[in-house]
N, CA, C and O of each residue as an XYZ file, in Angstrom:
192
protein
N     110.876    109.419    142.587
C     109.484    109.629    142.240
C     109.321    109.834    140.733
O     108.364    109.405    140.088
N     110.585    110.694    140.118
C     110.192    110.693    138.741
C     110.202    109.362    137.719
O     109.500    109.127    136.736
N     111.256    108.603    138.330
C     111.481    107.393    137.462
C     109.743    106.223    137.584
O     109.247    105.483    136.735
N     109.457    106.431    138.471
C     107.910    105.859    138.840
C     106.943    106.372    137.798
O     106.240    105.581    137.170
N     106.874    108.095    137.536
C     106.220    108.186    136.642
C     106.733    108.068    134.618
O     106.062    108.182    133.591
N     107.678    107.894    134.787
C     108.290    107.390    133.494
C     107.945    105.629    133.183
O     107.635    105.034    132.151
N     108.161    105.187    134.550
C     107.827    103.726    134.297
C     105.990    103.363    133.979
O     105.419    102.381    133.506
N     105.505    104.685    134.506
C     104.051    104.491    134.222
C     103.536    104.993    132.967
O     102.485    104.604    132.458
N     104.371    105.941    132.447
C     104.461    106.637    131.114
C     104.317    105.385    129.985
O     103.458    105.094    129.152
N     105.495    104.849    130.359
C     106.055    103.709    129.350
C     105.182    102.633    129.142
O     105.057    102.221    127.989
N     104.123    101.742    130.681
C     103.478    101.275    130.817
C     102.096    101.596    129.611
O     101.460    100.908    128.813
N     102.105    102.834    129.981
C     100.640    103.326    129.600
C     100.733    102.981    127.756
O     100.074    102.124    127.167
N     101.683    103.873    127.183
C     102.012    103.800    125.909
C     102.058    102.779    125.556
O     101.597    102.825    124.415
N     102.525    101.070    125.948
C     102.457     99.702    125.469
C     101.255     99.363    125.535
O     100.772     98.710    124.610
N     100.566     99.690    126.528
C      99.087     99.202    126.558
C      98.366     99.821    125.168
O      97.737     99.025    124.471
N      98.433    100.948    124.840
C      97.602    101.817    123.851
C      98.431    101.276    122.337
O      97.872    101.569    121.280
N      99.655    100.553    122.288
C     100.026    100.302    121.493
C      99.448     98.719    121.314
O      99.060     98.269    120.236
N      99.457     98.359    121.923
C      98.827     97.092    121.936
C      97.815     96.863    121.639
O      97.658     95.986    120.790
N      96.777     97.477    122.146
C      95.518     97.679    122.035
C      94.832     98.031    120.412
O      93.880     97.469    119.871
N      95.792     99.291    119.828
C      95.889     99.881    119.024
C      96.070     98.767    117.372
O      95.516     98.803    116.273
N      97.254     97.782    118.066
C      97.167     97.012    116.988
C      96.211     95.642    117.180
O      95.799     94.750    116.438
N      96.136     95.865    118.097
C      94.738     94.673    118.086
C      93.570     94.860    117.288
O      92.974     93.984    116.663
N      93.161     96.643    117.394
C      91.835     96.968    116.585
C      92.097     96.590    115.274
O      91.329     96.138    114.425
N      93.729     96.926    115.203
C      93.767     97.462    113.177
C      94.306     96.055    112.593
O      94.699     95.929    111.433
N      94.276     95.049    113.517
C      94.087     93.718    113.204
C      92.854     93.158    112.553
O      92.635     92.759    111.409
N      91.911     93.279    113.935
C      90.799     92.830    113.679
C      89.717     94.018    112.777
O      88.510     93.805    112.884
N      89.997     94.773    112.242
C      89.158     95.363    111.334
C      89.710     95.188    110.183
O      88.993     95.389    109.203
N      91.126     94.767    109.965
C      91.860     94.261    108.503
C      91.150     92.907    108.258
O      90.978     92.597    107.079
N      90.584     91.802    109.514
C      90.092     90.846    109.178
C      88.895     90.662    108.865
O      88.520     89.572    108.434
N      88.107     91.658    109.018
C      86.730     91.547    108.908
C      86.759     91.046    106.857
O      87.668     90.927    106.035
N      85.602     90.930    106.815
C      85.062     90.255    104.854
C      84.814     91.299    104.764
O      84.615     92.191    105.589
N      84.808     91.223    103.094
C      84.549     92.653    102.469
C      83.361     92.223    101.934
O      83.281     91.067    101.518
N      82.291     93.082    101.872
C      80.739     93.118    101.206
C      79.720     93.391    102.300
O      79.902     94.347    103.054
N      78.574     92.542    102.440
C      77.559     92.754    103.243
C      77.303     92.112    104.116
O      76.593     91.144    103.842
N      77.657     92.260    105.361
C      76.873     91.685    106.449
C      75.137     91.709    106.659
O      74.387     92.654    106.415
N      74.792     90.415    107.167
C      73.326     90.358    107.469
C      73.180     88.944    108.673
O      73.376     87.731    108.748
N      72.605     90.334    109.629
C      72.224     89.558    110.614
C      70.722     89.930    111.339
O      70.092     90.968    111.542
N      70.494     88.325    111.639
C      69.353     88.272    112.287
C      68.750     87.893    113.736
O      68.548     86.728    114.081
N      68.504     88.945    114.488
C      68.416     88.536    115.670
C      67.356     89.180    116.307
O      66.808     89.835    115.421
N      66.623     89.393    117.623
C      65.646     89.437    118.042
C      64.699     90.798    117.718
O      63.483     90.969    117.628
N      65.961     91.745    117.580
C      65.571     92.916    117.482
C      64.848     93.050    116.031
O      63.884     93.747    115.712
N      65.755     92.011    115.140
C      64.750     92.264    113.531
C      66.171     91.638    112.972
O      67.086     91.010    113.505
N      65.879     92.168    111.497
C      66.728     91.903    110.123
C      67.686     93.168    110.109
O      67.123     94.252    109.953
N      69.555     93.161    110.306
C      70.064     94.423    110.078
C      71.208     93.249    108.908
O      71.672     92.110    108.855
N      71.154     94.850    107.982
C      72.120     94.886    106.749
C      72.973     95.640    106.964
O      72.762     96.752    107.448
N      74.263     95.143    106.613
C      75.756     96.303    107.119
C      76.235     96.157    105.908
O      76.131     94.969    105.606
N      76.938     97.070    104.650
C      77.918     96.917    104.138
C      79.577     97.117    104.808
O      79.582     97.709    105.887
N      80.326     96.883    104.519
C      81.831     96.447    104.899
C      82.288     97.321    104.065
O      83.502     97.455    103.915
């Protein structure tokens, strides 16, 4: 029973590692300056 929860331990931690570098991927890729978008709701300005 314990090795079950070690294997789920281990499971869990790859997922969050994974995950983890997926974000700090895709926020390294984002452009640097100002976003502007336009869509139904109106005109939004984001700086980066």
């Amino acid at each position: 029973m314990k090795q079950n929860y070690l294997y789920l331990l281990v499971g869990a931690l790859i997922v969050v590692v994974i995950a983890l570098g997926a974000y700090v991927l895709r926020e390294e890729s984002k452009p640097s300056g100002v976003e502007l978008r336009i869509d139904e709701s109106g005109v939004s300005v984001e700086q980066n």
